[in-house]
N, C-alpha and C positions, 0 to 999 in steps of 0.2 A: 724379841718382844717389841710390839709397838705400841705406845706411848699417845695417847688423845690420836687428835684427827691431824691429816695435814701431811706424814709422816711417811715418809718411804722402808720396806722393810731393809734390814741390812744384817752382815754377818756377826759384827760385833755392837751387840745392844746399848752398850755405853759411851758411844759416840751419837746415839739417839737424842736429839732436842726435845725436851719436853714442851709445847705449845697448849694453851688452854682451849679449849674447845667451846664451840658455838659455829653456829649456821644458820643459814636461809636454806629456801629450796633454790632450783636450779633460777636465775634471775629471767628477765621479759630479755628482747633482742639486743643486744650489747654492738657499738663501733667495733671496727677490726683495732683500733687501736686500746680500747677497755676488753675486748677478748685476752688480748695479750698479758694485759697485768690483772684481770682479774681472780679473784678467790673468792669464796666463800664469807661472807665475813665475820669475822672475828668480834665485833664490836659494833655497837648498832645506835644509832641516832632514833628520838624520838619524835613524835608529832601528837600536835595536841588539837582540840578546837580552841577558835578565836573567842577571845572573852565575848559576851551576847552583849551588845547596847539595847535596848528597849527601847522603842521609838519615846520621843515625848507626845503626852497624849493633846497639849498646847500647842500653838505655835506662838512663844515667846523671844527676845532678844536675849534674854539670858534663860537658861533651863532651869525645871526644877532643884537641881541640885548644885546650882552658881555659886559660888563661897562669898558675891559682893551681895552686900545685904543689901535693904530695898530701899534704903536711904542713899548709899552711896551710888547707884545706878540711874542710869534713865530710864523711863518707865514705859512698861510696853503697851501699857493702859494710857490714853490719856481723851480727854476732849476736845474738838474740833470746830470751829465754825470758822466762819466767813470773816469775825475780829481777829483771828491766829493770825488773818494776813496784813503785810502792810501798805497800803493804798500807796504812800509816801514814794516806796521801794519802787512801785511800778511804772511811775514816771519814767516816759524818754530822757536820757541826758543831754541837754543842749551842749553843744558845739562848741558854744560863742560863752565866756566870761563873763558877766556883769560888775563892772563897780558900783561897790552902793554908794547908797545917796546919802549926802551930808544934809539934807533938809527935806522939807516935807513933799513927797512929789507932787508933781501936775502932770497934766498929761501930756506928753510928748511925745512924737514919733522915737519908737524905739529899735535900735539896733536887729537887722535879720539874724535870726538864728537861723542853724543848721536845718533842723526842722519844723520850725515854725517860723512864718512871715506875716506881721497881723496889723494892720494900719485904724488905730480906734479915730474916733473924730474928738471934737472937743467937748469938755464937759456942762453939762446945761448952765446956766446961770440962774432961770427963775427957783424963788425958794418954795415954792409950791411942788411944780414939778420934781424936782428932791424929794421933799416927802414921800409925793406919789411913789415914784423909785424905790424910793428905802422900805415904803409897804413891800412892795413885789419882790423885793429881795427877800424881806424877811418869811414871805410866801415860800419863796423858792429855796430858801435852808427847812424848812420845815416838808417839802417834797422831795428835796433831795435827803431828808436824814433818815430815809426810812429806805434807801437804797434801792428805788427805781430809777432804772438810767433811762430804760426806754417805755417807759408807761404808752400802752394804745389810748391813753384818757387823756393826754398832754399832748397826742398828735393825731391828728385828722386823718382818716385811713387815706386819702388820696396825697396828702403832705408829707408820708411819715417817713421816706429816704429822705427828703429834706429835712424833716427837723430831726434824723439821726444825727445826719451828716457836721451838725452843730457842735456836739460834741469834741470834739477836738478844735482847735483852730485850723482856719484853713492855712494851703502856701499860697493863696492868689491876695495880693494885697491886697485889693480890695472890697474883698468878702469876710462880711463879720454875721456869722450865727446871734440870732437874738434868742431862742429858749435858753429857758435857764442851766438846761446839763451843760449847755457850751459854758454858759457864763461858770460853773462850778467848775470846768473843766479850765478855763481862761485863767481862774484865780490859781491854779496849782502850777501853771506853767509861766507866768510874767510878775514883773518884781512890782507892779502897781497894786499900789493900794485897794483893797476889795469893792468899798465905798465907790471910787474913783470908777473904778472898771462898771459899777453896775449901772451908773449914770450914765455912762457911754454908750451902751450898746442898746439903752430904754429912750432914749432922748432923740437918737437916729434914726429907729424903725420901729413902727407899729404892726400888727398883724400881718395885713396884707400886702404891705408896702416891701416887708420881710420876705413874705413869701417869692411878691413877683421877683425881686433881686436873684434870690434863693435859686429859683427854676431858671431863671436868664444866666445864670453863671455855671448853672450846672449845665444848661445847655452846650452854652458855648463851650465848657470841659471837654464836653462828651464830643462834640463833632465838629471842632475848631484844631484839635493837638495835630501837632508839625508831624508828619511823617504818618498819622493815621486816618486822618479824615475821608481821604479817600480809599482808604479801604474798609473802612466802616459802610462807605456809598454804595458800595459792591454788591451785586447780588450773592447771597447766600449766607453773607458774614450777620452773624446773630449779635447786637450787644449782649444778651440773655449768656452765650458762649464767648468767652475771650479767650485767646490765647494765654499760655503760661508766662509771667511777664516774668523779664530776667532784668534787673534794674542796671548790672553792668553793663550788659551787653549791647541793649538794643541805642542805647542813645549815643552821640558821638558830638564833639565839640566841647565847651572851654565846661570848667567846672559850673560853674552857676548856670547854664543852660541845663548842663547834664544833673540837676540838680531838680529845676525847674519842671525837664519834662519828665524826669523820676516819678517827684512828687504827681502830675496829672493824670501821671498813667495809672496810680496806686487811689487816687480820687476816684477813677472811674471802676478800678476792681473792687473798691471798698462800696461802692454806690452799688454797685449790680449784683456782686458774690454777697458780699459778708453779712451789709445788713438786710438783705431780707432773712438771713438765717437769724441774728440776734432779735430782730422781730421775734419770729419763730419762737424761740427761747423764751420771751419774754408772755407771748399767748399762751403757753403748755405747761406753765409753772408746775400744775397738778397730774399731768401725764406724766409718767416717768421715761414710758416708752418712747414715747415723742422727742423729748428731752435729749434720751441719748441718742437718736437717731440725727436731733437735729447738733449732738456735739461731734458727731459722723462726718457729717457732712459739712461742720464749720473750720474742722481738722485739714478735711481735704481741701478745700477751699483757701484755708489759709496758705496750706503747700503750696499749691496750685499756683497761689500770685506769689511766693514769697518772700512771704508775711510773717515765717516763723523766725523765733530770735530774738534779737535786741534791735535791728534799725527799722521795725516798724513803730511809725509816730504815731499812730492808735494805738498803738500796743496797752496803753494807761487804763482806756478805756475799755478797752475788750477783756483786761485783765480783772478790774473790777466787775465787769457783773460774771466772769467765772468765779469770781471769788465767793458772790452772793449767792450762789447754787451750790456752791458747798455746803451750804445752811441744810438743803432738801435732803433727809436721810434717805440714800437710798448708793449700794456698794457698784450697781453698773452704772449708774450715772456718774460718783464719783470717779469711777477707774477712766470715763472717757475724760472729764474735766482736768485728773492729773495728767493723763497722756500731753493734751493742750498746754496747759502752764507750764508743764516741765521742757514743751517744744520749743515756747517763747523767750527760755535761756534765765528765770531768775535768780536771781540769788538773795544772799543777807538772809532775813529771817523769812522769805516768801518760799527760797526752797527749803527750807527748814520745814515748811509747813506743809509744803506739796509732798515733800518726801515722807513726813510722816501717813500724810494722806496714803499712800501709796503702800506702807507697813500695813496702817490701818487695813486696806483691804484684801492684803495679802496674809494676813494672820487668819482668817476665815478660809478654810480648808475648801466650802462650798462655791469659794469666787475661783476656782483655778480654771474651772474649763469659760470664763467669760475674760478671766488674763491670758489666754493662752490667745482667745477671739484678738484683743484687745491689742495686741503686741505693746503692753507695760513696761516688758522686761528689756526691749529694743531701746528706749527712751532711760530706763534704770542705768543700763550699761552703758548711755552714753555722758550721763551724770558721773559715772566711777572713773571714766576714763578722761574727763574735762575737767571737772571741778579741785581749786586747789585743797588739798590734803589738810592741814592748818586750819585755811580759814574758815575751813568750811564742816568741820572735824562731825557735827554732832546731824549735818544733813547726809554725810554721807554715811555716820552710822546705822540711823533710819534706811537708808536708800540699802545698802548691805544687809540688813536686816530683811528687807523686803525680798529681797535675792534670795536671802537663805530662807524662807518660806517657801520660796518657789521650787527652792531645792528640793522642797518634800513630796515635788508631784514629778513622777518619772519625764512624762513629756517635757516638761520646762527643762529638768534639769539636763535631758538630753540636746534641747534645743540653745542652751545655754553654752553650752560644750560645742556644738559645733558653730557658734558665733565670737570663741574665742575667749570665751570667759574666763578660763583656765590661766592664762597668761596677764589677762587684768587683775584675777585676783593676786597672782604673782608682786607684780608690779606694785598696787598697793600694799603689799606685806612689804616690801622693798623699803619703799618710802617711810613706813612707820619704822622698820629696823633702822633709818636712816635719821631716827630723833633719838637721841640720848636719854639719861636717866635723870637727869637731871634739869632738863629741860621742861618749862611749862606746861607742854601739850603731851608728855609722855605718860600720865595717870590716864585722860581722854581718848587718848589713842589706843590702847589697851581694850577699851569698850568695842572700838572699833576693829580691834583684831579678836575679839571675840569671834565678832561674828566673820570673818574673813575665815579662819581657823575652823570657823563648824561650817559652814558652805562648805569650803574646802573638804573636808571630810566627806560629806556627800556625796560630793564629785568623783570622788574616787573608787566609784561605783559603777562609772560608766568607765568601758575599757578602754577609749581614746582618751579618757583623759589622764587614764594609768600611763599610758606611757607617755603624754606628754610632761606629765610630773616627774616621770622618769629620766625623761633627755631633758627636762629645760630647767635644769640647775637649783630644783626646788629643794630638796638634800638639805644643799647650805641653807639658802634662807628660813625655809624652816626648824634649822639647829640655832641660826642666829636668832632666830625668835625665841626661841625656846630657853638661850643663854640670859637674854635680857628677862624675861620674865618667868625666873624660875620660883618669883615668889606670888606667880598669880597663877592661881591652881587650875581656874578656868581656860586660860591661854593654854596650860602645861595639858592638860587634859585632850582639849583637843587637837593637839598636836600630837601627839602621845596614839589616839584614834586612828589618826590618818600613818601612824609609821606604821599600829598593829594592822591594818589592813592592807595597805599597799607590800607590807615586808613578806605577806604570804605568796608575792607575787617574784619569779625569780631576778629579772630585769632591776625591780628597784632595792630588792634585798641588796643586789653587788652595789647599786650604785649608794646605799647608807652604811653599806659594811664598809665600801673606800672610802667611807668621810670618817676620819680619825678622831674628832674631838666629840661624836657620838655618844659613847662610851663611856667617856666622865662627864659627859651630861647624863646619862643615866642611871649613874652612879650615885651622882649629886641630888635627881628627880628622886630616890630611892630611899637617901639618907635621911633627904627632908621629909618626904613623903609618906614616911615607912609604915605607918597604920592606915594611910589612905588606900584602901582595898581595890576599887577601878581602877587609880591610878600604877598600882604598883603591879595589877596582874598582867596589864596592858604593856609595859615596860618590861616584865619579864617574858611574858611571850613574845615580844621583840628581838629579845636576847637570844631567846629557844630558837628563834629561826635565822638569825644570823650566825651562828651555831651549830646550825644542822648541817647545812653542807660546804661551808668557809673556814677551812683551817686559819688560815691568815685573822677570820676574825676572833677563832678561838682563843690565840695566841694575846691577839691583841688586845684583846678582855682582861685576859687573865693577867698580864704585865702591868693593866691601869692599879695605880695602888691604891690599897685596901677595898679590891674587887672580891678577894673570897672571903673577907669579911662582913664585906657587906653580904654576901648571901648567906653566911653564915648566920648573922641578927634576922635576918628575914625568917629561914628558916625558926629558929630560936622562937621567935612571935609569932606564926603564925601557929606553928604546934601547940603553942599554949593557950590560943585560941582554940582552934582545934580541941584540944584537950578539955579546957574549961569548959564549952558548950557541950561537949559530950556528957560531963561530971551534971552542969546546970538541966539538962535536956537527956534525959536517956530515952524519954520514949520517942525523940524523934529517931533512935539508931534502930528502936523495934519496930517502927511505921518504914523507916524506909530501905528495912532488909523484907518487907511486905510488898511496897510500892516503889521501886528501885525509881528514882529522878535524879535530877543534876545535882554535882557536888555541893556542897556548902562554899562560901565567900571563901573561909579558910582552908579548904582543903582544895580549891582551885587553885589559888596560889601556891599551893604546896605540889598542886599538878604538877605544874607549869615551871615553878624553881629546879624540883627535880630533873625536869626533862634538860633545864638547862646544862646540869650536873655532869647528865649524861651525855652531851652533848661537846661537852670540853673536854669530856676525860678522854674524847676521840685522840686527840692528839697527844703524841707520847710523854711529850715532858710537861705538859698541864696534866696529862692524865696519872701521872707517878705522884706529881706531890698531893693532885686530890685523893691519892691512891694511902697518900703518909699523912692525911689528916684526919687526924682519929674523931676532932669531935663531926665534920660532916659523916664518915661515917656509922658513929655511933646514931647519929639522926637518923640515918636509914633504917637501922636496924628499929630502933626505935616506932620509927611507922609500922613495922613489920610486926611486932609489939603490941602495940596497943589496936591496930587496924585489920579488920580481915577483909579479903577480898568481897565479901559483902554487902560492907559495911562502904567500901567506895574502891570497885575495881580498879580504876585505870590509876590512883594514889599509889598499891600497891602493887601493881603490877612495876610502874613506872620505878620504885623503888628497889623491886628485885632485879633489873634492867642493870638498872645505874650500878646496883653491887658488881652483878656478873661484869662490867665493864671495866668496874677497880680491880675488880680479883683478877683482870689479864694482868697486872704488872706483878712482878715476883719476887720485888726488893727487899731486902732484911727490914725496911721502915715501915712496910705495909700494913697498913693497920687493919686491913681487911684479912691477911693471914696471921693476925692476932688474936682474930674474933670468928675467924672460921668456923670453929666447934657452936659457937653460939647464933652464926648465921644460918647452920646446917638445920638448927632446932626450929627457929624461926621459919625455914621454908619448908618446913614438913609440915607443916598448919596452912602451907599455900599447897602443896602437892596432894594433901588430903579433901580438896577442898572438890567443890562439883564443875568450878569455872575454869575450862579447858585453857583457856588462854593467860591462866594462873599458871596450871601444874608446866604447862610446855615451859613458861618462863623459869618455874624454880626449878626444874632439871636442866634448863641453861646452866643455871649455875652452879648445879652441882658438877655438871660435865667439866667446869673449872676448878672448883673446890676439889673433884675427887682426885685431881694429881698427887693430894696428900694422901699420907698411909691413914692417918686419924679418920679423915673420912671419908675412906673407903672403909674402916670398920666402922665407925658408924652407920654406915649404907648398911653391913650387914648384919649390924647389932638393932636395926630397927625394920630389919627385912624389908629396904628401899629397894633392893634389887631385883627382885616380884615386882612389885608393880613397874618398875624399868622395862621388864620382858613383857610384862602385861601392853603395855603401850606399844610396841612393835606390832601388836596387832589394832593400833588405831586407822591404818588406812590413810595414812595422813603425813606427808615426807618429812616438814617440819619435826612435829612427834619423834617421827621412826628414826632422824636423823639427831635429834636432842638425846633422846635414851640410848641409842646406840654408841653415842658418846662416851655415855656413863658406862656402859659395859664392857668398852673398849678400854678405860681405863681400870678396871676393876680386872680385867685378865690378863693384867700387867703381874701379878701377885699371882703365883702356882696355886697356892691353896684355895684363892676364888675363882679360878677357871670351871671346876665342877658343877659350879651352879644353874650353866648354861643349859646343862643337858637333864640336870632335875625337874628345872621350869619348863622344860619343850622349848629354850631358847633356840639353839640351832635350828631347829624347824622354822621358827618362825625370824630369824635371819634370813633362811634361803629366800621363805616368805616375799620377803619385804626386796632380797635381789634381784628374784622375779618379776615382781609387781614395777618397780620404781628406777630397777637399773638404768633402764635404756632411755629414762628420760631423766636421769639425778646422778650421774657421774663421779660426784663426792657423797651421795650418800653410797655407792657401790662401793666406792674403793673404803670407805669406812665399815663397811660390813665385809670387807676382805680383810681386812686392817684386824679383826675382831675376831674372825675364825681364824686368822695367822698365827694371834697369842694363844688363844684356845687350844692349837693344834703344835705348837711349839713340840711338847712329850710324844709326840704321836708315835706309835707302835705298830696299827693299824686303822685303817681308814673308816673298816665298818666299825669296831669298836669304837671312836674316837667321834664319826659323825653320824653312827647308826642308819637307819632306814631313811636319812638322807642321802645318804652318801652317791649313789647314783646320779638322782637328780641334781645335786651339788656339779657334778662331773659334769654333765649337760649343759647346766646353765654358764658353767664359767667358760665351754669350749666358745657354745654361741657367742655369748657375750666378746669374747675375744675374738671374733672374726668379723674384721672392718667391715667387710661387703654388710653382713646380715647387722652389724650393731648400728650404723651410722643412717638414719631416718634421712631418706632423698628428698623427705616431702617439703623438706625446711627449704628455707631461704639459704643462701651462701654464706650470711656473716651468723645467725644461728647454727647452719651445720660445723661451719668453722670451728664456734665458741664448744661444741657439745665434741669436735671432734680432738683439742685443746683438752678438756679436761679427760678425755678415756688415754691420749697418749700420755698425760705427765702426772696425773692420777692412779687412775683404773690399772691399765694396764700391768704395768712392772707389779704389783702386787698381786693384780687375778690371776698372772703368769708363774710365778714362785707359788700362788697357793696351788694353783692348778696342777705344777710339777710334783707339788709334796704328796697332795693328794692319789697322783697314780703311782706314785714311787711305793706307795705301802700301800695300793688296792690288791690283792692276788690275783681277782679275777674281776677284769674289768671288762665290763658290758660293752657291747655294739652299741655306740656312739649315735643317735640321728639327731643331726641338726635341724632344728627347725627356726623360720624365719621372727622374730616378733612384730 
């Protein structure tokens, strides 16, 4: 007699191993080296869907469901103008030191700075004069407080490069700007007294006396400098056109030359490039278009000579009135303005200001295809990778924040990925894991790995940047994040995101399965966590898949202490959830056995727990002691219990999985062979049921269960064995190989051997040998396996197989002759595997049936083989 599936016939039945039974159908192409140790398998790992994120319907710095309340965060609302910035900040840093003065100044030649050189004259003496002065000053606070730098009404359209050019001081010592933006500009960069300074530069030159100087010095600039004069004279050469001026390179000799002709050459680019654009700017206030066309063109330009950074000495100047057009509401003007300031390198509370700019118009979903124009994200990125971490903690949360907006539009986020972005955000998770708990800047920096953590997530959407998370060490640092802030839910969440996505992928499952201290981070995110429903289904289907195909990580799960506890309380809570809302809500269970949708929060989790169950019981010695804990599975049965396949298929399916997985082990401890009679009960409510993929699973597990005598007579005492024979005719090898199971062990037992031939089983045995032999080599030899025991008594052949009995003859000759069984049409490592399971299978039994069977035929027919 033989005994389940698996099993070779032999002369004495009690040396037979009893094996629990389960199978696949025949698998896809297998290696030569997986043909060799392949079976059927015995015990089956689960898969589930990924918990769903829901996009946010915002684009905020924290999401709708952030656990920092709206007090303790920075805000992703805020207001903006042209005061957020600070004038003060935008100054060049001179060079040179000043000692202050122990008494009241005068005016005296003062010391060259680095960038500025400025020779005032002396101050008037008549006290009329004065007066006059001090009106025009106080003129000139009242015109400059209203934040025109370059008003067309303060300069004469044929003057107006000259009286720009005022604005700043010059390097020629001898040139001193008399409008008053210069004089406002003067007061911000020398340590003289205002009063002082304004007498100076009123008392020296009047209008036109200003002017002629003005044009005689800029002449001389323009076609006087050492090394260009004569190429200026040249035919073809355009002042209109200069060359790209490179400040190191082109000048040669001691410093203060190379200083001197620096500064001339950046006089004449600033004369001819920049301000007729800042004109420009200044005309068009109320055109938008204009506007950013002309901040187009003031970008380039700046590149062009540069200009961009910290050692341009206009920089003060140029920076204020960008700052004063951030006033103009309008999102493509601003994005060209941030591009601009954030090129000219600020910082302190300027990039604070720009960076938020920069959030600001990246939270507007409708500005992405004029950021994409705009290249913002080039200028962001190089903000993340310069600016220090610390001091600068809360610009470059803004500036991150702006990145992860970006993140939401495919294009960016793909063009983000391939400029490197990946390895930045890296780096900066680096640096913050690199401040302690205790440390000042560690509550701030948190905000900032917020969003580090959700970008990140994103990213891992696009496939180059899957595997770059995969090889570039990101595992650890984002476990070491994950250590440090296990008590910020926000941080744990989106980290948590990024494992359950990435862990579906094979590459970085291994590479988080071989980080060891995983594990009791997940353990610990669980214990805390344990009603926080996203977080905990996310962290269990992490588990589910590091689990499905890693012994090693089954193992090492299970040895972390108080791991099957912990999923035992999980289980425990979410069932009674579960349970409750059912009790609180029954018409949702009659609406949605009407309109079948996705599980409930609670029964998700309990998907998902399950699968993990099942997943560990893969391995022998985790699978025995889930095997000897009675309360996990009393839980199972329990689903089985109160849930029908209706009421949330893949729950229960998932359930009767994980049984038939405990019930392979066969220990006196088993607490699933203690509950057998009551699980048998339990899966006739799934075997009755209309969902195919129910009944296939609870004849799994009967195919285990019926090793016992108990229930095998329960199979017959509830007439399971009908519908077992009935399913042989589902056409279906899975099916015909599940039931077939059950029959095979039930003709273990002489007195249920009959049943075969009441129901039309034999028949539909041959059935199924015909239909499925030559392509299911363990489902053949198990239908030989079945009429073996059947046929054990046999007397005669017609009696014993009736009006099969012929065709029986036939099919087992064919079957049995390599040439006609072995399909050429395959491939070598397929013909291999199919030719593997007929010699160590099929054969030895189709061969002893085949013998028995002619030994008792009296009159055995003319044999023709035919091909399949």
């Amino acid at each position: 007699t033989l005994l389940c599936s698996g099993m070779q016939p032999s002369k004495d039945k009690n040396t037979e191993k009893a094996e629990p039974f389960y199978g696949l159908s025949v698998p896809k192409k297998k290696t030569s080296s997986e043909i060799i140790n392949e079976a059927r398998s015995v015990l089956r790992t689960l898969r589930t869907r990924r918990p769903f994120t829901p996009a946010e319907d915002q684009r905020k710095l924290f999401g709708s469901g952030s656990s920092r309340s709206p007090q303790n965060r920075p805000p992703s609302v805020f207001s903006l103008h042209a005061s957020s910035f600070d004038l003060a900040e935008s100054r060049p840093v001179s060079g040179v030191r000043l000692s202050p003065l122990d008494h009241k100044p005068v005016l005296v030649s003062f010391a060259k700075d680095e960038d500025f050189s400025i020779s005032f004259p002396k101050p008037p003496v008549d006290a009329a004069e004065v007066r006059k002065l001090s009106s025009a000053r106080a003129r000139f606070f009242r015109r400059t407080s209203q934040g025109n730098f370059l008003s067309a009404k303060m300069i004469p359209p044929d003057q107006s490069e000259e009286k720009l050019e005022c604005e700043e001081p010059a390097m020629t010592s001898n040139l001193c700007r008399s409008n008053n933006n210069c004089l406002a500009e003067g007061r911000s960069h020398t340590p003289f007294n205002d009063d002082s300074r304004q007498l100076i530069c009123n008392e020296h030159f009047g209008g036109s006396e200003m002017e002629d100087s003005l044009k005689a010095t800029t002449e001389k600039m323009l076609f006087q400098q050492s090394g260009e004069s004569d190429q200026m004279k040249k035919p073809g050469i355009s002042l209109s056109q200069p060359r790209r001026i490179d400040w190191k390179r082109t000048v040669t000799g001691s410093e203060d030359e190379t200083r001197i002709n620096e500064s001339e050459e950046e006089e004449i680019f600033w004369h001819i490039k920049v301000l007729p654009i800042l004109h420009e700017l200044e005309k068009v206030e109320d055109n938008i278009e204009n506007l950013c066309l002309a901040c187009t063109e003031l970008y380039q330009a700046l590149n062009e000579g540069n200009m961009l950074g910290k050692r341009f000495k206009r920089r003060s100047v140029l920076l204020k009135i960008l700052y004063k057009l951030v006033d103009i509401d309008s999102d493509p003007l601003c994005l060209q303005l941030a591009k601009i300031i954030l090129a000219m390198k600020v910082d302190g509370k300027n990039l604070l200001s720009v960076c938020k700019l920069a959030f600001k118009i990246c939270r507007n979903e409708k500005n992405d295809s004029i950021i994409q124009k705009g290249r913002l994200l080039d200028c962001l990125l190089d903000v993340l990778r310069t600016e220090d971490l610390q001091k600068n903690s809360e610009a470059l949360l803004y500036c991150m924040g702006a990145i992860k907006c970006m993140s939401g539009n495919a294009v960016l986020l793909n063009e983000m990925v391939t400029k490197g972005a990946v390895e930045m955000f890296l780096q900066v998770m680096k640096q913050i894991n690199n401040v302690k708990e205790n440390d000042t800047y560690f509550s701030n920096l948190g905000h900032l790995l917020v969003q580090v953590t959700a970008t990140l997530r994103n990213v891992a959407e696009v496939a180059p940047a899957r595997c770059q998370l995969s090889c570039s060490g990101a595992v650890s640092e984002l476990c070491v994040a994950l250590e440090q802030r296990l008590s910020d839910k926000d941080v744990c969440s989106y980290i948590v995101r990024i494992f359950s996505k990435l862990s579906s992928y094979n590459d970085f499952c291994a590479a988080l399965a071989a980080c060891s201290r995983c594990y009791i981070l997940f353990l610990s995110l669980l214990n805390k966590h344990q009603k926080q429903q996203d977080l905990v289904i996310r962290i269990i289907f992490i588990l589910g898949n590091l689990t499905e195909k890693n012994n090693q990580a089954r193992e090492q799960f299970f040895k972390e202490r108080g791991s099957v506890n912990t999923l035992i309380s999980l289980f425990q809570t979410y069932h009674e959830l579960d349970l409750n809302a059912q009790k609180l809500y029954p018409e949702r269970g009659r609406e949605k056995k009407k309109h079948p949708k996705h599980p409930s929060e609670a029964e998700d989790v309990l998907i998902k727990l399950i699968r993990v169950l099942a997943n560990l019981s893969i391995h022998p010695s985790v699978g025995e002691a889930l095997a000897a804990a009675h309360r996990i599975v009393e839980l199972l049965i329990t689903v089985l219990e109160y849930k029908s396949v209706d009421d949330c298929e893949e729950l229960v399916i998932n359930a009767a999985t994980t049984i038939n997985n405990l019930s392979y082990y066969k220990m006196k401890t088993s607490a699933v062979q203690d509950k057998k009679l009551h699980i048998a009960e339990m899966l006739l409510k799934l075997l009755m049921s209309n969902n195919m993929d129910g009944v296939v699973e609870a004849v799994r597990v009967f195919g285990n269960l019926s090793q016992h005598r108990e229930i095998c007579d329960f199979i017959m005492q509830k007439k399971i064995y009908k519908f077992m024979i009935a399913l042989l005719d589902a056409k279906n090898q899975d099916v015909c190989f599940s039931a077939c199971g059950v029959l095979l062990n039930l003709t273990v037992d002489k007195n249920k051997r009959a049943l075969l031939m009441e129901e039309g089983g034999i028949g539909k045995l041959v059935d199924c040998l015909q239909d499925f032999g030559p392509a299911d080599w363990q489902l053949a030899c198990l239908i030989c396996k079945t009429l073996w025991n059947y046929s054990e008594d046999i007397t005669s052949a017609a009696s014993c197989f009736g009006e099969d009995t012929n065709t029986l003859l036939v099919l087992l000759t064919s079957l049995l002759d390599e040439e006609l069984a072995m399909d050429h049409s395959l491939d070598t490592d397929l013909r291999d595997y199919h030719k593997l399971y007929w010699e160590r299978e099929f054969k030895p039994v189709a061969e002893k049936l085949l013998d028995r069977i002619q030994r008792h035929h009296s009159c055995l027919p003319a044999v023709t083989i035919t091909p399949f």
